[in-house]
N, C-alpha and C positions, 0 to 999 in steps of 0.2 A: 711532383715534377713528372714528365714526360718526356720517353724517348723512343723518338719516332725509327722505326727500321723494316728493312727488305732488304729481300735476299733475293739472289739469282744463281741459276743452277744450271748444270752442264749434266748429261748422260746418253746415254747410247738410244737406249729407249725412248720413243716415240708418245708423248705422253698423250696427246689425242687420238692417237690408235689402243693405249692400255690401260691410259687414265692415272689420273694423280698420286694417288697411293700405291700401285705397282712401281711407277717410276719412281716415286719420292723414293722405296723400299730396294730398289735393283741396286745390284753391285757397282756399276757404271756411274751410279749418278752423286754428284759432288756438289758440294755449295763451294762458288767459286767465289759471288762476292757477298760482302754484307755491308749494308748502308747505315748508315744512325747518324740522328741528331738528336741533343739535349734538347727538349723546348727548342727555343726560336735561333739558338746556335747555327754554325756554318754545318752543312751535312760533312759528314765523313765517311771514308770507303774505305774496309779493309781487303784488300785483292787476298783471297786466300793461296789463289796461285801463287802469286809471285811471294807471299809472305805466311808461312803456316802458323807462327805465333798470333796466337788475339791481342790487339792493341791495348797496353794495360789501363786506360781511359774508358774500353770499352767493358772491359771485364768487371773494373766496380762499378760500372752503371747498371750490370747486369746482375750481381749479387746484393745492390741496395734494395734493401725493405722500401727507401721511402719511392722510390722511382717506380713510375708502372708504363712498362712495355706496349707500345700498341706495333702493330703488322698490318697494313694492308690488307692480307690475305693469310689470316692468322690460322686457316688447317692447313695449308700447304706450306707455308715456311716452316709450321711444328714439325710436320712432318719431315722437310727435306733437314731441318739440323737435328733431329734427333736421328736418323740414318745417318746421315752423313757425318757426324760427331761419333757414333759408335763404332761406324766403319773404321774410323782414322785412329780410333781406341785398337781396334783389333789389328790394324797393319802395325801400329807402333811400338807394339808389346815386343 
């Protein structure tokens, strides 16, 4: 199975002036939304603004072995949720 996702990002920094991986890595910059759909399912959105918990629909789609992940633009979304999930790790402690 396959579940299709993208993400979108909010940050200070100008990411065509410092480029992808500066911005993905700045303190500023936050995955605001994340998109997914099962296979040929309705898309779903989890607004991280307005809801910091992960949808728990979303979280065992993402811990299943059989399911495999595709991104759009799979170094830049790696990028912005591994910052952006370690960041929200070190503010929550």
């Amino acid at each position: 199975m396959l579940l299709f996702c993208d993400t979108e990002a909010y940050s200070e920094i100008d990411i065509k002036a410092r480029g992808a991986a500066f911005y993905a890595a700045h303190a500023s910059t936050e995955c605001t939304i994340f998109t997914y759909a099962l296979e040929n399912e309705t898309v779903k959105c989890w607004d991280i603004t307005h809801n910091p918990l992960m949808p728990i629909d979303l979280k065992q789609y993402l811990i299943d072995e059989e399911i495999t992940l595709v991104f759009h633009n799979v170094p830049f979304d790696r990028a912005i949720l591994k910052h952006s999930m370690e960041h929200r790790e070190r503010t929550q402690r």
